[in-house]
C-alpha positions in Angstrom: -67.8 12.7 -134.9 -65.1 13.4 -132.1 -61.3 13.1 -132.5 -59.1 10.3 -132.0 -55.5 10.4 -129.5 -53.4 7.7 -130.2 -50.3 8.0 -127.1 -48.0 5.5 -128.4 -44.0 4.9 -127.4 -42.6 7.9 -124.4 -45.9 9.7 -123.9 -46.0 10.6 -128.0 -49.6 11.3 -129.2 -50.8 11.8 -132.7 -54.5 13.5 -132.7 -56.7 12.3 -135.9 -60.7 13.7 -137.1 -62.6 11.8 -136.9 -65.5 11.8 -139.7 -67.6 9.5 -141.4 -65.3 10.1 -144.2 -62.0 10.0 -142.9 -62.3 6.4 -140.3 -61.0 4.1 -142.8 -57.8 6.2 -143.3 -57.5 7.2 -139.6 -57.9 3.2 -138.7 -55.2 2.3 -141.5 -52.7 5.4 -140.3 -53.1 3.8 -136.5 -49.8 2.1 -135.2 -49.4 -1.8 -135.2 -51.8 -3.5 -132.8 -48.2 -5.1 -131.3 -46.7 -1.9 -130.1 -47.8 -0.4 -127.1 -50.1 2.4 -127.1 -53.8 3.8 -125.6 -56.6 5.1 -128.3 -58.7 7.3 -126.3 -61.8 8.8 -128.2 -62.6 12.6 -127.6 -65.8 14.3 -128.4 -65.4 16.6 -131.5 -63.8 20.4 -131.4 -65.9 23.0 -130.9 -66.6 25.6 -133.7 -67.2 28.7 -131.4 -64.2 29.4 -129.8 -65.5 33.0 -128.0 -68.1 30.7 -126.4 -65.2 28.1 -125.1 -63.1 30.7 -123.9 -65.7 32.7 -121.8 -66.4 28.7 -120.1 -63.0 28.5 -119.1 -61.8 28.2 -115.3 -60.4 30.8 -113.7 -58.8 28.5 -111.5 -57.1 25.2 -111.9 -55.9 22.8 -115.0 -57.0 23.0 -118.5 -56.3 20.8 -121.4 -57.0 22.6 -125.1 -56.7 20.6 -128.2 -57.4 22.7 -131.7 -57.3 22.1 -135.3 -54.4 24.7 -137.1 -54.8 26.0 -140.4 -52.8 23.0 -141.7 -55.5 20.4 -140.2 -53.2 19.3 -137.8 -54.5 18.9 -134.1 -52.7 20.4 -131.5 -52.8 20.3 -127.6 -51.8 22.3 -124.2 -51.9 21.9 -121.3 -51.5 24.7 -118.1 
């Protein structure tokens, strides 16, 4: 389905899967509606990473976010 970035107090971002499976506990892990934060909604990682590499810029920004072996998401930027 896509992944989920929930930026919350001083710029701190959690990343959650999204899945048919998984929305109810991702919506119930989300911080209070009264604290301040922005939900932004990205489409889903890509499985072939040879294939994202090669698309890459040679010039300018990139943001990567990944899944590690723990199924945590992670995120650079350069």
């Amino acid at each position: 389905m896509g992944i989920l970035e929930e930026e919350y107090v001083q710029n701190a971002s959690r990343w959650h899967r999204l899945t048919s499976d998984t929305i109810d506990t991702v919506r119930a892990a989300l911080a209070p509606p009264r604290s301040p934060g922005r939900v932004a909604v990205w489409p889903d990682l890509a499985s072939d990473t040879a294939a994202v590499l090669d698309a890459l810029p040679t010039e300018g920004l990139i943001e990567a976010v990944w899944q590690d072996s723990d199924g945590q998401a992670e995120k650079a930027s350069g």
